[in-house]
ROLOKOL-868550 format. One record per residue (C-alpha): residue number from 1; residue in three letters; x, y, z. Coordinates in nm, 4 decimals. Layout:
BEGIN
+------+------+----------+----------+----------+
| resi | resn |       xx |       yy |       zz |
+------+------+----------+----------+----------+
|  NUM |  ala |        X |        Y |        Z |
...
+------+------+----------+----------+----------+
END
This chain:
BEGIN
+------+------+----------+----------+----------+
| resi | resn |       xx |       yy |       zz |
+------+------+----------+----------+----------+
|    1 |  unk |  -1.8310 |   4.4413 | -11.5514 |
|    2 |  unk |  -1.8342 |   4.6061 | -11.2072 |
|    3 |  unk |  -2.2389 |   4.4472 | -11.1592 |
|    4 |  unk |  -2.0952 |   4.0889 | -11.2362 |
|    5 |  unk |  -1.7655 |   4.1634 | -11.0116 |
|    6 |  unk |  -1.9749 |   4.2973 | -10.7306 |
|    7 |  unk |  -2.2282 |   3.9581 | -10.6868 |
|    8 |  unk |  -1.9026 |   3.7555 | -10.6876 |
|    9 |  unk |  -1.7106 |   3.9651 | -10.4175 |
|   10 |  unk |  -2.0699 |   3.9243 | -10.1849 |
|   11 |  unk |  -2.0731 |   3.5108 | -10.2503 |
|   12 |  unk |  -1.7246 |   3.5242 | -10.0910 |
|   13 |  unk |  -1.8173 |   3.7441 |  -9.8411 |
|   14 |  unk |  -2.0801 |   3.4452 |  -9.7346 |
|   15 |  unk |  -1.8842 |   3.1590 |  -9.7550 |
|   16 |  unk |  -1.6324 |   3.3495 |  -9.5344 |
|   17 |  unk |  -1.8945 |   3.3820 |  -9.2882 |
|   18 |  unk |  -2.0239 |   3.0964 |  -9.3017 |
|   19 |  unk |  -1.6561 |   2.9310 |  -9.3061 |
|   20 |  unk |  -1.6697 |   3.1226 |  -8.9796 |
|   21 |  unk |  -1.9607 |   3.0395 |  -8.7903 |
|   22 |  unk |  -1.8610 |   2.6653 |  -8.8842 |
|   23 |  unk |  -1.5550 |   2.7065 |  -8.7177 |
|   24 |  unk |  -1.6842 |   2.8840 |  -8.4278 |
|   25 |  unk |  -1.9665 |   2.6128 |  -8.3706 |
|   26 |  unk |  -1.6895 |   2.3128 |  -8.3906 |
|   27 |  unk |  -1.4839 |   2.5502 |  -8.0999 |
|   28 |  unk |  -1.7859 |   2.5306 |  -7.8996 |
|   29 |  unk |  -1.8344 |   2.1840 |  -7.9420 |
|   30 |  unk |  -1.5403 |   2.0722 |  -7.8679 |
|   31 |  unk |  -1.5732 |   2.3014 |  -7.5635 |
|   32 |  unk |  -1.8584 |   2.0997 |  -7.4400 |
|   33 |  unk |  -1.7014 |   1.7587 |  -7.4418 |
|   34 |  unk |  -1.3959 |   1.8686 |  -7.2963 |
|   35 |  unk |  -1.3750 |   1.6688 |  -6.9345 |
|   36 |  unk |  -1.3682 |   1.8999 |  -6.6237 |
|   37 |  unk |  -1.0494 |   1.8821 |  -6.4620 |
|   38 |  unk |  -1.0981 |   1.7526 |  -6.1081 |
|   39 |  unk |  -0.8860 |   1.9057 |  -5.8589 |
|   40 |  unk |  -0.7991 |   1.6981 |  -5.5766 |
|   41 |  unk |  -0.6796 |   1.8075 |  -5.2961 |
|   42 |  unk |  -0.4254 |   1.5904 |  -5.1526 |
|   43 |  unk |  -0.4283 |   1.5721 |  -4.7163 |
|   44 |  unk |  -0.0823 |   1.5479 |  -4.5616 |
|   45 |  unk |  -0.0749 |   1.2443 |  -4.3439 |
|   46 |  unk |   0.1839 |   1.2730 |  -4.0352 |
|   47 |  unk |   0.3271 |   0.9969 |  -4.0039 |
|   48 |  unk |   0.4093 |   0.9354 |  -3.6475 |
|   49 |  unk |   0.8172 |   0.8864 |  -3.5611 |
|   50 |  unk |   0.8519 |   0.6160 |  -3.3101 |
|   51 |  unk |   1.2018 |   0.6614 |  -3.2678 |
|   52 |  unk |   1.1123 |   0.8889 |  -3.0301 |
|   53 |  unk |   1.0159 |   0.7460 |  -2.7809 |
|   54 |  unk |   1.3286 |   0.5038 |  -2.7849 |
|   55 |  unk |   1.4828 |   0.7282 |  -2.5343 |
|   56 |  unk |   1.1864 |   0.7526 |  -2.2478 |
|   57 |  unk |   1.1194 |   0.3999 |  -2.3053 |
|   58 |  unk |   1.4600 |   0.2568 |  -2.2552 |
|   59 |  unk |   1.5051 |   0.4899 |  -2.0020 |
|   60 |  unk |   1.1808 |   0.3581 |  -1.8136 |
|   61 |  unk |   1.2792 |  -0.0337 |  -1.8803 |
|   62 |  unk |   1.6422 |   0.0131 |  -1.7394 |
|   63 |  unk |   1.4953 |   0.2178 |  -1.4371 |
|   64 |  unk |   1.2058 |  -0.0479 |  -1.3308 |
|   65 |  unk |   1.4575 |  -0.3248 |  -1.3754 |
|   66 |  unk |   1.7423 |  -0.1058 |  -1.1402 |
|   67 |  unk |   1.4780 |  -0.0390 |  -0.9053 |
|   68 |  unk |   1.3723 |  -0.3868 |  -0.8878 |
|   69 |  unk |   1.6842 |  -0.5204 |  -0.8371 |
|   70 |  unk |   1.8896 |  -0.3023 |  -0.6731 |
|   71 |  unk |   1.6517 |  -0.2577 |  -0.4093 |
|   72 |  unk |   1.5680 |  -0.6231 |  -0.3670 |
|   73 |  unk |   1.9431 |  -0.6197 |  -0.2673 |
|   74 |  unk |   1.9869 |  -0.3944 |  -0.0228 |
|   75 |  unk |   1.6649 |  -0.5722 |   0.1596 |
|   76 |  unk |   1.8403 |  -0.8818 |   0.1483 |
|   77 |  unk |   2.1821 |  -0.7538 |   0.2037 |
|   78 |  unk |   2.0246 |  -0.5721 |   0.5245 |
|   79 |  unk |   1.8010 |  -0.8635 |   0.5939 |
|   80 |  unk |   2.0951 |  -1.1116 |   0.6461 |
|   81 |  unk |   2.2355 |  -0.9241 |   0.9565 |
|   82 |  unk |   1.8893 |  -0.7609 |   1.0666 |
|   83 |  unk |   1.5944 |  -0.9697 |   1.0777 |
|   84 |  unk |   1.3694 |  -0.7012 |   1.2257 |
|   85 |  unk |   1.1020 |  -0.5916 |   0.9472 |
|   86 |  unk |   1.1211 |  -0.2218 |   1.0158 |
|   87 |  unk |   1.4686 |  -0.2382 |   0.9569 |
|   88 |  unk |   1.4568 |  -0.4113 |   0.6142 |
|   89 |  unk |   1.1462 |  -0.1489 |   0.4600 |
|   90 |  unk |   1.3500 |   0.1514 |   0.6191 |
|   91 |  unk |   1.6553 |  -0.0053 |   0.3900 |
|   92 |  unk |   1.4057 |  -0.0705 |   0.0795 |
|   93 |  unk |   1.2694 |   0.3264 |   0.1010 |
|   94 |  unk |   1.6242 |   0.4962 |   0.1473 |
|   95 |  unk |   1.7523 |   0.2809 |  -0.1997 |
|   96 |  unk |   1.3873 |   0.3824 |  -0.3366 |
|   97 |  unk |   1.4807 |   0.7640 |  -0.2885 |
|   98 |  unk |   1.8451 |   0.7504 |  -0.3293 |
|   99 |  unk |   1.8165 |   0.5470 |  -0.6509 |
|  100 |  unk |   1.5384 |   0.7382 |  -0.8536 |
|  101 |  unk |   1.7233 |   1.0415 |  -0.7478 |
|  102 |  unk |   2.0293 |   0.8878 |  -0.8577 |
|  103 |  unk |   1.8852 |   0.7284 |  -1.1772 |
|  104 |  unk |   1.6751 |   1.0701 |  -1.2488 |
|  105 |  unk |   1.9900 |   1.3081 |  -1.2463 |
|  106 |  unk |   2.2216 |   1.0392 |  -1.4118 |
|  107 |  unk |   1.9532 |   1.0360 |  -1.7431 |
|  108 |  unk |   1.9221 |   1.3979 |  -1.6983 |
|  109 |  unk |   2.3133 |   1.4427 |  -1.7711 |
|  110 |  unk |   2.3730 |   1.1667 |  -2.0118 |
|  111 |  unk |   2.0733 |   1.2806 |  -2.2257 |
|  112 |  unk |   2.1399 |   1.6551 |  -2.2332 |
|  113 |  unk |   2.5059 |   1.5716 |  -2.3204 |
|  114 |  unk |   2.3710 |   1.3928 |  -2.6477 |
|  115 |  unk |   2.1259 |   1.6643 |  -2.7125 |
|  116 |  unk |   2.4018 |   1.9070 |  -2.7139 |
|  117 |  unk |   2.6195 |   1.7200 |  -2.9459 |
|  118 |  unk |   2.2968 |   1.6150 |  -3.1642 |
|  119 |  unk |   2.2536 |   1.9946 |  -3.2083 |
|  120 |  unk |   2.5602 |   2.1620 |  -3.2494 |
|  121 |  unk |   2.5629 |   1.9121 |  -3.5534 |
|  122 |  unk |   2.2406 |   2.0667 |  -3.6548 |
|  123 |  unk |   2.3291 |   2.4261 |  -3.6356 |
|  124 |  unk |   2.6780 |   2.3386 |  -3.8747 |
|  125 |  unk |   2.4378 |   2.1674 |  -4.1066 |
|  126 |  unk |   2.1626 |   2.4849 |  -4.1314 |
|  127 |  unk |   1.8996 |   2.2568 |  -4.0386 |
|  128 |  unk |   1.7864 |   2.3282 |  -3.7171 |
|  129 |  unk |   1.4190 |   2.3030 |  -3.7992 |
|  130 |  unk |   1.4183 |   1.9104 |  -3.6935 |
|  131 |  unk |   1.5163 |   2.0050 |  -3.3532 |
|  132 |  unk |   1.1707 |   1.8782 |  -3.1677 |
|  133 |  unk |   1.3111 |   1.4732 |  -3.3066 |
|  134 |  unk |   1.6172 |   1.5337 |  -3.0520 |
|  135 |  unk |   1.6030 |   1.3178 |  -2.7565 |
|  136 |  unk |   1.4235 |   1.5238 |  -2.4592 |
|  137 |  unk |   1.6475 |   1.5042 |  -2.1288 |
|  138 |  unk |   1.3269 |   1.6098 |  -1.8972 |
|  139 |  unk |   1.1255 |   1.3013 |  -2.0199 |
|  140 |  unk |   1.3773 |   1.0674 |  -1.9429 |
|  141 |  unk |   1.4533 |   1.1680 |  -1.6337 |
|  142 |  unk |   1.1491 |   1.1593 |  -1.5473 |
|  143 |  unk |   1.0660 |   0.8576 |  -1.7116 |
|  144 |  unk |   1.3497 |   0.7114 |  -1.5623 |
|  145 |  unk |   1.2627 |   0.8364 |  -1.1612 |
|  146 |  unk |   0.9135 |   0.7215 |  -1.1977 |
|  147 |  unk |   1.0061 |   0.3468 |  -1.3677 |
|  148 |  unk |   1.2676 |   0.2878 |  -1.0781 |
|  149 |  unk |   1.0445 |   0.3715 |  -0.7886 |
|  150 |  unk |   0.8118 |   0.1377 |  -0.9419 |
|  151 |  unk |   1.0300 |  -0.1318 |  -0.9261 |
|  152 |  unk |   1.1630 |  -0.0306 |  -0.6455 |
|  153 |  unk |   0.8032 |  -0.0947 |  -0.5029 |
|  154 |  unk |   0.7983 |  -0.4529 |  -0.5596 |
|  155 |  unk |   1.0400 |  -0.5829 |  -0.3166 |
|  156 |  unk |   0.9374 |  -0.3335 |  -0.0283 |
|  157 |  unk |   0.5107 |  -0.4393 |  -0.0947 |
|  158 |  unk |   0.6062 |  -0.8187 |  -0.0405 |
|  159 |  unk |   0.8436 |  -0.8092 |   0.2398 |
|  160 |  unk |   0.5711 |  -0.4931 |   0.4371 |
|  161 |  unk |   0.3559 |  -0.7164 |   0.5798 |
|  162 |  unk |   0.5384 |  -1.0648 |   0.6637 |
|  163 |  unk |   0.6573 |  -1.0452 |   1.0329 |
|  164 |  unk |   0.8797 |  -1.3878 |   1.0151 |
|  165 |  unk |   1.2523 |  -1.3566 |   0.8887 |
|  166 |  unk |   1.2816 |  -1.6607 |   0.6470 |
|  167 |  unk |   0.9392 |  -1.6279 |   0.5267 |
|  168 |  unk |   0.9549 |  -1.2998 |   0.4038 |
|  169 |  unk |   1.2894 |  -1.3296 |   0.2611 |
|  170 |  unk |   1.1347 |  -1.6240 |   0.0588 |
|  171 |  unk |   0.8837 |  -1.3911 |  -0.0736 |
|  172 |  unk |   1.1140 |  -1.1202 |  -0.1343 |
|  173 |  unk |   1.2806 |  -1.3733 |  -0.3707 |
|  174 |  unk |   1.0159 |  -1.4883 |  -0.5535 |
|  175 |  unk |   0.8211 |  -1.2046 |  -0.5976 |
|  176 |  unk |   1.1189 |  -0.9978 |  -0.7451 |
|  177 |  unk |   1.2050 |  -1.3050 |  -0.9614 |
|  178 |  unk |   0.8564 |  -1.2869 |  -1.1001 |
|  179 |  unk |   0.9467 |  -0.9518 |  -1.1588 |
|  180 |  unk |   1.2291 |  -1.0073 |  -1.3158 |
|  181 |  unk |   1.1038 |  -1.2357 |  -1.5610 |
|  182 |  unk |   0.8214 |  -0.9870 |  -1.6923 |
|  183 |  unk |   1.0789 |  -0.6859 |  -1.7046 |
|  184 |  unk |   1.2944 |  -0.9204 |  -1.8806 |
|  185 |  unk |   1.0476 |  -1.0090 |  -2.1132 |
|  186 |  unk |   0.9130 |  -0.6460 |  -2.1896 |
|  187 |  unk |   1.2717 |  -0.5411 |  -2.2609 |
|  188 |  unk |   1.2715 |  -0.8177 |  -2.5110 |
|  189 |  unk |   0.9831 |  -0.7382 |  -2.6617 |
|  190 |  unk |   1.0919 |  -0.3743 |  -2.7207 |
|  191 |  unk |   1.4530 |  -0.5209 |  -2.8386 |
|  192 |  unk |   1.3463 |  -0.7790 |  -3.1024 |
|  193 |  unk |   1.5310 |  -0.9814 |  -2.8924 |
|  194 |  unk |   1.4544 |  -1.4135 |  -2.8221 |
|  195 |  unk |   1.1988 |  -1.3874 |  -2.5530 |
|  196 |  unk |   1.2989 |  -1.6609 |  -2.3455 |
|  197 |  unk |   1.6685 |  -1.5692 |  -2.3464 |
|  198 |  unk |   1.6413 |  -1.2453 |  -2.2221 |
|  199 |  unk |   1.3851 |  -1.3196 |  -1.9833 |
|  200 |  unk |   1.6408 |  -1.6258 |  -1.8021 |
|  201 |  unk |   1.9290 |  -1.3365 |  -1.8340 |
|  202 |  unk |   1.7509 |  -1.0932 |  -1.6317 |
|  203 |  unk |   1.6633 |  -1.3544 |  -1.3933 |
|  204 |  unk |   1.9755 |  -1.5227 |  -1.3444 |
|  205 |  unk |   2.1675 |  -1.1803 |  -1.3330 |
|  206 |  unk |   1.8882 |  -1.0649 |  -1.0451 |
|  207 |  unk |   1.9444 |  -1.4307 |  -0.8237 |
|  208 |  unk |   2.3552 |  -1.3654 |  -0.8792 |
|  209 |  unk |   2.3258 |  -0.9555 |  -0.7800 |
|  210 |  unk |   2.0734 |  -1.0888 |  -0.4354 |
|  211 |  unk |   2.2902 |  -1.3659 |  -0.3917 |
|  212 |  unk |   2.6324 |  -1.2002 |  -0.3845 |
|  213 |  unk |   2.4707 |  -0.8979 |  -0.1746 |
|  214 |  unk |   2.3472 |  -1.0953 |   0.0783 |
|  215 |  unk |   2.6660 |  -1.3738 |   0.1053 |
|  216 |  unk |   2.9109 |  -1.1039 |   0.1499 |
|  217 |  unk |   2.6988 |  -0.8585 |   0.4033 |
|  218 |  unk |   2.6586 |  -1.2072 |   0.5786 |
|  219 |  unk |   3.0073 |  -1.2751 |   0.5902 |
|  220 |  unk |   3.0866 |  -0.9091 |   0.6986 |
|  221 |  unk |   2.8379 |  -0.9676 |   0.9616 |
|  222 |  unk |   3.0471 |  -1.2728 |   1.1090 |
|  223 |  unk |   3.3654 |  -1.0933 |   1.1218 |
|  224 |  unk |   3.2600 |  -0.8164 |   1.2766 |
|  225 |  unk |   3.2431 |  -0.5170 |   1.0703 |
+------+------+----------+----------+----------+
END
């Protein structure tokens, strides 16, 4: 009984193995056609914020087009009492000065005001970590200074070397309306705005600003002021 128990108990014993080894094999294979995960590393792209550079660049429009025109003024204001050249340049470099200084200090103020308020807001919100997007005051001063002394430049370049009175004034105007018309169009451009439109604005607003200036300093001339 035990002998014909004991062959029994060992044909188990195999197929058990075997069983086994079956299963082991199928692990392996399926092992082997598994497909290799890939891992992929994915690169953060920055993503460049043009809003800022709204600030410097409206600051540098607004500045070329106040130097422009501002100074074209004051020539031609000065121009309609004194027709000496020297007179009319010296007039064109003090409002060169005075107004980038001017413009320079006025941006300084007006954009460190907002970037006070603009972070306050961020502290009382814990999130203080986005402070480099806030509007930098330095850059538009700066940005401002430099953009009005280059329009400032226009006017005093055209009228520098034209000795005769009613010649150079006729250059002063239509070099600055030239002027005018790109600056118009370049804030237009930045706007969205209708090209044409803006540009006609700028330059009617410029002929009215040289016009008035030099009528009334004319007129004050006459009377005796």
């Amino acid at each position: 009984m035990a002998d014909s128990i004991q062959p029994f108990q060992s044909a188990e014993s195999n197929n058990h193995n075997s069983s086994k080894v079956f299963n082991m094999d199928l692990e392996k294979q399926n092992k082997e056609q598994e497909v290799p995960v890939m891992m992929v590393e994915t690169e953060e792209v920055e993503v460049f914020d043009y809003t800022r550079r709204a600030q410097w660049l409206r600051a540098a429009v607004l500045g070329a087009n106040d130097g422009l025109l501002s100074t074209a003024s004051l020539m031609m204001g000065v121009g309609a009492v004194k027709q000496d050249v020297k007179t009319m340049i010296l007039t064109g470099i003090a409002g060169l000065v005075g107004g980038a200084c001017s413009m320079a200090i006025g941006e300084f103020v007006s954009v460190y005001s907002q970037y006070d308020i603009e972070f306050a807001q961020m502290k009382r919100e814990g999130n203080t970590q986005d402070k480099d997007k806030l509007p930098n005051p330095y850059t538009a001063a700066v940005a401002s200074a430099v953009a009005f002394s280059v329009g400032a430049l226009v006017p005093l370049l055209a009228a520098a070397f034209i000795k005769d009175y009613k010649v150079r004034l006729g250059v002063v105007v239509a070099v600055v309306s030239l002027a005018l018309l790109v600056f118009g169009g370049l804030g237009a451009v930045l706007g969205k705005a209708p090209f044409v439109k803006s540009s006609l604005r700028v330059l009617i607003g410029g002929w009215l600003a040289m016009g008035v200036t030099f009528g009334l300093t004319k007129l004050a001339g006459h009377v005796g002021i």
